[in-house]
C-alpha positions in Angstrom: 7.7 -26.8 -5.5 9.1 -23.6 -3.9 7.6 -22.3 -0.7 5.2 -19.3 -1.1 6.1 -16.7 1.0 4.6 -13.4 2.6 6.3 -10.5 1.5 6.0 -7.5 3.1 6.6 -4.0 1.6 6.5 -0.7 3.7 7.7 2.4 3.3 6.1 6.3 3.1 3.6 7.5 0.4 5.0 7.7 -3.0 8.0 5.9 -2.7 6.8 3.0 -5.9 5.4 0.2 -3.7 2.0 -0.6 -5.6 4.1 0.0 -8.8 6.6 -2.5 -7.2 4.2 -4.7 -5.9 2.4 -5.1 -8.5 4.9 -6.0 -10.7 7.1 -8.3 -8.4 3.8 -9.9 -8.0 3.3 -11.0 -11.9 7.3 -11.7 -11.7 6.7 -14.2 -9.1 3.2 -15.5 -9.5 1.9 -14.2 -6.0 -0.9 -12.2 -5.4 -0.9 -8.6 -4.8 -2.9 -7.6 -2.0 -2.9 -3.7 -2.7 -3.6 -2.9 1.2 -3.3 0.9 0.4 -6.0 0.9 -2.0 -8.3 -0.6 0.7 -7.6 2.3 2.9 -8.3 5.0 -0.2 -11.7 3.0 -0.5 -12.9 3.5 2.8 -12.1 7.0 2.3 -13.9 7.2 -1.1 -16.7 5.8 0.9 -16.7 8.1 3.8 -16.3 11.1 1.5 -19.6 9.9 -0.4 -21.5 9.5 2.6 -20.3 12.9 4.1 -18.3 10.5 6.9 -16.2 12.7 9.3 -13.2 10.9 9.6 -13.2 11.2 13.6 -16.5 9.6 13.6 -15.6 6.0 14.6 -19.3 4.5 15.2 -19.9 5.6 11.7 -16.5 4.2 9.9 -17.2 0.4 11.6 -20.4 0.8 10.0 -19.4 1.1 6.9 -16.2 -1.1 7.4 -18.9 -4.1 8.5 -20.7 -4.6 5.5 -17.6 -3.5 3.0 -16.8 -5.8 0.0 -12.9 -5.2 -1.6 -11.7 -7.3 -4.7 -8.8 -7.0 -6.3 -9.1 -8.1 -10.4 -6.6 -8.8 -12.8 -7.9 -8.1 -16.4 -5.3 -7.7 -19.6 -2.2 -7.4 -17.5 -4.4 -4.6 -15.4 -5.3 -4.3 -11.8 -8.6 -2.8 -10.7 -10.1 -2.0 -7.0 -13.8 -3.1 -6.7 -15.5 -2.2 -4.0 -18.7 -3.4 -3.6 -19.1 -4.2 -7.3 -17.9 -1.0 -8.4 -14.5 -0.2 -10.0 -13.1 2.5 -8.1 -9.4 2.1 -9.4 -9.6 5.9 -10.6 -11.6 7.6 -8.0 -9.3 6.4 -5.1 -6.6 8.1 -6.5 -7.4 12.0 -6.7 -5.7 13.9 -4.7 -8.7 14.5 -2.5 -8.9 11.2 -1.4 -5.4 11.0 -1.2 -5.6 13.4 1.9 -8.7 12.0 3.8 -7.1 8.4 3.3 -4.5 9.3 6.0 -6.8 11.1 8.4 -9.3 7.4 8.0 -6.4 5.4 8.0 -5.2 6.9 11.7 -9.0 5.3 12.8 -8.6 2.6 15.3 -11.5 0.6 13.9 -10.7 1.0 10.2 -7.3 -0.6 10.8 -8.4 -3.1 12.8 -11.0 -4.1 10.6 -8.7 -4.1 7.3 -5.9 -5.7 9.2 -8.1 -8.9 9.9 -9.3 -8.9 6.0 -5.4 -8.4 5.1 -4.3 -11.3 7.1 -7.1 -13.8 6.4 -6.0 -12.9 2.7 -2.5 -13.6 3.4 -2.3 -15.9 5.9 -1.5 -18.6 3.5 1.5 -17.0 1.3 2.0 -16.4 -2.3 1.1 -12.6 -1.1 2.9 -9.6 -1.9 1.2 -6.9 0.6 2.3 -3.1 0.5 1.5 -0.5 2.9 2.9 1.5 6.4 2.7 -1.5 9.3 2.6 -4.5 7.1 5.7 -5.8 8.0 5.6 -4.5 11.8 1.7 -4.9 12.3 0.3 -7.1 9.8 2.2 -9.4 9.1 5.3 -8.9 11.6 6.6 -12.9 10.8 6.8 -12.6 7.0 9.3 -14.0 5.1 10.9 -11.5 3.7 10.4 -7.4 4.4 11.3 -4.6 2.5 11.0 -1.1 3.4 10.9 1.4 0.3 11.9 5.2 0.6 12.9 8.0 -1.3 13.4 11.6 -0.9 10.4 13.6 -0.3 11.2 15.7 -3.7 11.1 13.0 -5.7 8.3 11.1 -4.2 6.1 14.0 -4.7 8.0 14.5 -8.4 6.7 11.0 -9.2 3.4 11.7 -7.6 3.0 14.9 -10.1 3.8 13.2 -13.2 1.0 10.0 -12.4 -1.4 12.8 -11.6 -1.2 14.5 -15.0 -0.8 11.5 -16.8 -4.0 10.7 -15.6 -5.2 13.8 -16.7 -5.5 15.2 -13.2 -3.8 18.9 -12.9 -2.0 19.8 -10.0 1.2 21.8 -9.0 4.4 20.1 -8.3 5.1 22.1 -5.0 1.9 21.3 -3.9 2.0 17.9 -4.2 5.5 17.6 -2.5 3.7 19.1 0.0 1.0 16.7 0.7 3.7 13.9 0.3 6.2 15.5 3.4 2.1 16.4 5.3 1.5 12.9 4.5 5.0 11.6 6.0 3.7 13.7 9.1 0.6 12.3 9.6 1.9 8.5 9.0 5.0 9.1 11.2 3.4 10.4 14.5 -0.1 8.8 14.8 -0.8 6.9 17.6 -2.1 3.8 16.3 0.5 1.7 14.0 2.9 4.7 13.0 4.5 4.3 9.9 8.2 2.2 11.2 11.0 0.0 9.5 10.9 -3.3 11.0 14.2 -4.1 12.3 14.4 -7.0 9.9 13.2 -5.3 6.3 15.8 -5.0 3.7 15.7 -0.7 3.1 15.7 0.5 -0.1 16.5 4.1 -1.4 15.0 4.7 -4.8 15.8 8.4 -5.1 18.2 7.7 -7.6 17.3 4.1 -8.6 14.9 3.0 -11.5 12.1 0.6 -11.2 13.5 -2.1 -12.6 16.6 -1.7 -10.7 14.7 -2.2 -7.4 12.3 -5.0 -8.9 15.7 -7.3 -9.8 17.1 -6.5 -6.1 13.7 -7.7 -4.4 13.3 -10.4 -6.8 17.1 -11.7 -5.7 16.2 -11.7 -1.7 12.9 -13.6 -2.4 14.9 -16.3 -4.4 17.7 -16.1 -1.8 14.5 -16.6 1.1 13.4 -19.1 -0.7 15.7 -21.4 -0.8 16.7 -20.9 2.9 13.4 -22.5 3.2 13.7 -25.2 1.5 12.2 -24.0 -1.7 13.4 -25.3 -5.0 
């Protein structure tokens, strides 16, 4: 039987990790630990509850009695939180922009990070976010840190938007991808950074499956450096 691995996936917003994870997850029979999605939760939450997201009493709070499942259904993935299924509301762009002023929170990040490794800790996890390979899970198996340019991250962002029937302007939402790169890149706690060991990948002119066979190749190559069959 092959080793399970962790694999780690970092890289800014936009750049196809939960499309990627997702999918190298049903490729390889992991489980996809959607680690963004648990930050855009917290924000749904704290946007519900009129949370400011500097208020760091109030975000533990509400970070000590949350419940997050991730559900497979018909080849779909769906957020639960607390029972409900939040997989659309997490994803406006509203949320989108108090996710990264909650996710800079000291005690939200501590909080998920302990729920992300206890999830993880046993491999068979494919785990996408900023710090997952630095922070999280800094031994992993194998890392990969995703990119692409900030036009076509937020080009990519635009069409999922109004696919989902959501409209918004395509300058705009480059915008709030290159804001978003800001925000990630300079806060204090666990900045968005490569670790010196991820495989980088630049998407901008490569298509999903492309990337998918490349990261499938390195976890079959890791694999069987381990011992795996």
């Amino acid at each position: 039987m092959s080793r399970k691995l962790i694999v780690a996936i970092d890289g800014p917003s936009g750049a196809g990790k939960s499309t990627l994870s997702k999918a190298l997850a049903k490729r390889t029979g992991y489980i996809n630990i959607d680690t963004g999605a648990m930050y855009r939760a917290v924000a749904l939450l704290a946007h519900r509850q009129r949370i400011d997201p500097t208020d760091e009493q109030a975000l533990q709070r509400l970070c000590s009695s949350l419940v997050i499942e991730f559900v497979r259904e018909a080849g779909q993935e769906r957020v639960l939180v607390n029972g409900e299924d939040v997989s659309r509301q997490i994803r406006t762009p509203e949320i989108s922009r108090l996710t990264a002023k909650v996710a800079a929170c000291p005690v939200v990040r501590d909080a998920l990070v302990r729920l992300q490794r206890k999830l993880g800790q046993a491999g068979g996890v494919v785990l996408e976010g900023r710090d997952i390979g630095t922070v999280v899970f800094p031994h992993a198996e194998v890392k990969f840190f995703l990119s692409a340019s900030a036009e076509e991250r937020g080009r990519r962002r635009h069409e999922e938007l109004r696919a989902a029937g959501v409209a918004v302007d395509l300058q705009q939402t480059i915008a709030e991808v290159e804001a978003r790169d800001a925000a990630d890149s300079i806060r204090e706690h666990a900045p968005l950074k490569c670790a010196e060991d991820a495989v980088v990948i630049d998407s901008t002119q490569m298509s999903i499956d492309e990337v998918l066979e490349l990261m499938t190749r390195e976890i079959a190559e890791k694999q069987q450096s381990f011992g795996g069959e």
